[in-house]
C-alpha positions as CSV (number, residue, x, y, z in Angstrom):
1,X,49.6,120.2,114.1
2,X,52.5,117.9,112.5
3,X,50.9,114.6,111.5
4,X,53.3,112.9,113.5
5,X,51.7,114.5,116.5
6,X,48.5,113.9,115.1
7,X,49.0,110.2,114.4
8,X,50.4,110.5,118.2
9,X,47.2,112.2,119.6
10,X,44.8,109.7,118.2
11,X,46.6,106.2,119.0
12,X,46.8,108.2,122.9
13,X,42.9,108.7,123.0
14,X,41.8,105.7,121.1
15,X,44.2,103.4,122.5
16,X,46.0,104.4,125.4
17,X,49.2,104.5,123.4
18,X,51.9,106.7,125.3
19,X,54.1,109.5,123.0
20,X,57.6,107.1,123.5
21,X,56.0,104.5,121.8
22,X,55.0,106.7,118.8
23,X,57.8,106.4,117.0
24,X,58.6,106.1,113.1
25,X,59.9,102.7,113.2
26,X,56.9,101.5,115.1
27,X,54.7,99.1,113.3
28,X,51.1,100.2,113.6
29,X,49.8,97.0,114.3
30,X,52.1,96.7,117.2
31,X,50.4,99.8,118.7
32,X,46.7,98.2,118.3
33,X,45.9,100.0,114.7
34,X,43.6,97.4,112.9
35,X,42.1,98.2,109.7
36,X,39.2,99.9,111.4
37,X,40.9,101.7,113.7
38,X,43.4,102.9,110.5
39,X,40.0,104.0,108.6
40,X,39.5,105.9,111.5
41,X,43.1,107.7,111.8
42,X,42.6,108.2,108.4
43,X,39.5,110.2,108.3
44,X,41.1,112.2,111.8
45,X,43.4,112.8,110.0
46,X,41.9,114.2,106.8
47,X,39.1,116.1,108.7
48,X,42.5,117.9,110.9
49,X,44.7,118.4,108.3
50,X,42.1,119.3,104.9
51,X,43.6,116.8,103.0
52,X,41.8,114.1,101.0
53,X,43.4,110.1,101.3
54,X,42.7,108.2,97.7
55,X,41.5,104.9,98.7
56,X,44.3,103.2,96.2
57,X,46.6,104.2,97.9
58,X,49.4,101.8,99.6
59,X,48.6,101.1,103.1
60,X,50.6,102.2,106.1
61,X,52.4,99.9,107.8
62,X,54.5,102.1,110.2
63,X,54.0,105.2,111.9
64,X,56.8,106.6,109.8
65,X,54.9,105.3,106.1
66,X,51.7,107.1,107.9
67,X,53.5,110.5,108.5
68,X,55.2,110.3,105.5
69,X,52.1,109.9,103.8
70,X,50.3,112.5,105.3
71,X,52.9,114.9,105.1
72,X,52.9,114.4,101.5
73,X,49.4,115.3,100.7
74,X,49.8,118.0,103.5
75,X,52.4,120.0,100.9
76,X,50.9,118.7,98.4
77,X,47.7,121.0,99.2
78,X,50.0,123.3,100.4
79,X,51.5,124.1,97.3
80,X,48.0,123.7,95.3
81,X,47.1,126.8,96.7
């Protein structure tokens, strides 16, 4: 699963967010995502994808910064092993 689809998949179940709305430009916050709710994405995300999210890191503001980042520590892994 591409983390965009991923990030996609959860904001549908959790929030009722439809897939046109999904988009890279789209501010998370404008789609619902508080911090809890980005916690949560977050650990969706690292349970679905075996990657590990430092807790330093920069938070996401977009949907775009959140694939981006995912998709990062997705090759990332991917070429660790």
């Amino acid at each position: 699963m591409q983390s965009i689809e991923l990030i996609a998949k959860f904001l549908k179940d959790r929030l009722g967010a439809e897939r046109e709305q999904v988009v890279e430009s789209a501010a998370l916050v404008d789609l619902g995502v508080d911090s809890l709710m980005l916690a949560e994405l977050m650990f969706e995300a690292e349970d679905n994808l075996g990657i590990s999210i430092d807790a330093d890191m920069d938070i996401p503001k977009t949907v775009g910064e959140m694939a981006t980042l995912l998709d990062g520590l997705l090759a990332a892994k991917v070429s660790a092993e």
